[in-house]
C-alpha positions as CSV (number, residue, x, y, z in Angstrom):
1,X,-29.9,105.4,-16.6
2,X,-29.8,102.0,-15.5
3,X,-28.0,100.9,-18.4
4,X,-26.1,103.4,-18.5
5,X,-24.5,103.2,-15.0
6,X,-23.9,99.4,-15.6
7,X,-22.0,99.7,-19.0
8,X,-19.9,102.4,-17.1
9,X,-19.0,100.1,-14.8
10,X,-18.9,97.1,-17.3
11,X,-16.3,99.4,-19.3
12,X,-14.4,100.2,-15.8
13,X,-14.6,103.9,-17.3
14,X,-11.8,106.3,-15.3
15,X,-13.9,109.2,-16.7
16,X,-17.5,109.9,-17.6
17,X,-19.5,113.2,-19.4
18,X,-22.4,113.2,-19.0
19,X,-25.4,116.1,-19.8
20,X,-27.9,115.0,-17.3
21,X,-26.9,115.7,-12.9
22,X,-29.3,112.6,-12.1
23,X,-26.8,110.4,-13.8
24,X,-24.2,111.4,-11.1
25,X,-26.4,111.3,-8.4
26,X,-27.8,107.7,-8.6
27,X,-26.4,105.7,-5.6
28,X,-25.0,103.4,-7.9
29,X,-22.8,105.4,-9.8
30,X,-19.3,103.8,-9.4
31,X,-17.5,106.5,-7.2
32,X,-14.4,106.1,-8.7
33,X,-15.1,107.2,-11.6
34,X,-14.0,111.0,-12.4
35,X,-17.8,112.8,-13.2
36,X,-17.5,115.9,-16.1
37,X,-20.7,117.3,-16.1
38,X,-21.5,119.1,-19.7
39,X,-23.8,122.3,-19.0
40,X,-23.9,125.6,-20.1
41,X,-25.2,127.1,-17.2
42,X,-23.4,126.6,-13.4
43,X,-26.3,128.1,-11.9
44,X,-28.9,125.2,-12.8
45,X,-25.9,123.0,-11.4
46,X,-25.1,121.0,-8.2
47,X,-22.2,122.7,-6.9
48,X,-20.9,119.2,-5.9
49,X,-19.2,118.6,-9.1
50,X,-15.5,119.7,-9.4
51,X,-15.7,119.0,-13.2
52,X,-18.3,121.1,-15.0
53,X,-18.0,122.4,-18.6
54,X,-19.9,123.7,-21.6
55,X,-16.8,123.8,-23.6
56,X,-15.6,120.4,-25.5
57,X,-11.4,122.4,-25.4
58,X,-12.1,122.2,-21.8
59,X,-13.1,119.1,-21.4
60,X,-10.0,117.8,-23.7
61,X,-7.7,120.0,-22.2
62,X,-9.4,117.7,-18.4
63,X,-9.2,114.2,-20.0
64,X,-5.9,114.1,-22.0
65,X,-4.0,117.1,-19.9
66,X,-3.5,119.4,-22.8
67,X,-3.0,122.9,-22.6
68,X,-3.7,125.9,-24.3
């Protein structure tokens, strides 16, 4: 995760997907950066996250504002 946070900020990333909550939830997680959180299931789920989504329409529809 390490890596992964610094190559997110390296990359000055507006959005990030990401599979795995503890990738949000490390302090140093830039907070500018928009989190989409991929999961199938709210209920296993930090409510916290405004962006949640099992559904890759969903998440295109959130990153390049299409609709439909």
């Amino acid at each position: 995760r390490d890596e992964k946070i610094a190559r997110i900020s390296e990359l000055n990333c507006s959005h990030f997907i990401d599979d795995l909550e503890e990738t949000f939830q490390e302090e140093r997680f830039p907070k500018e950066v928009r989190k989409i959180l991929y999961a199938t299931d709210r209920q296993d789920t930090n409510k916290e996250y405004s962006e949640f989504t099992g559904d890759w329409n969903q998440i295109t529809r959130v990153l390049f504002g299409c609709h439909g």
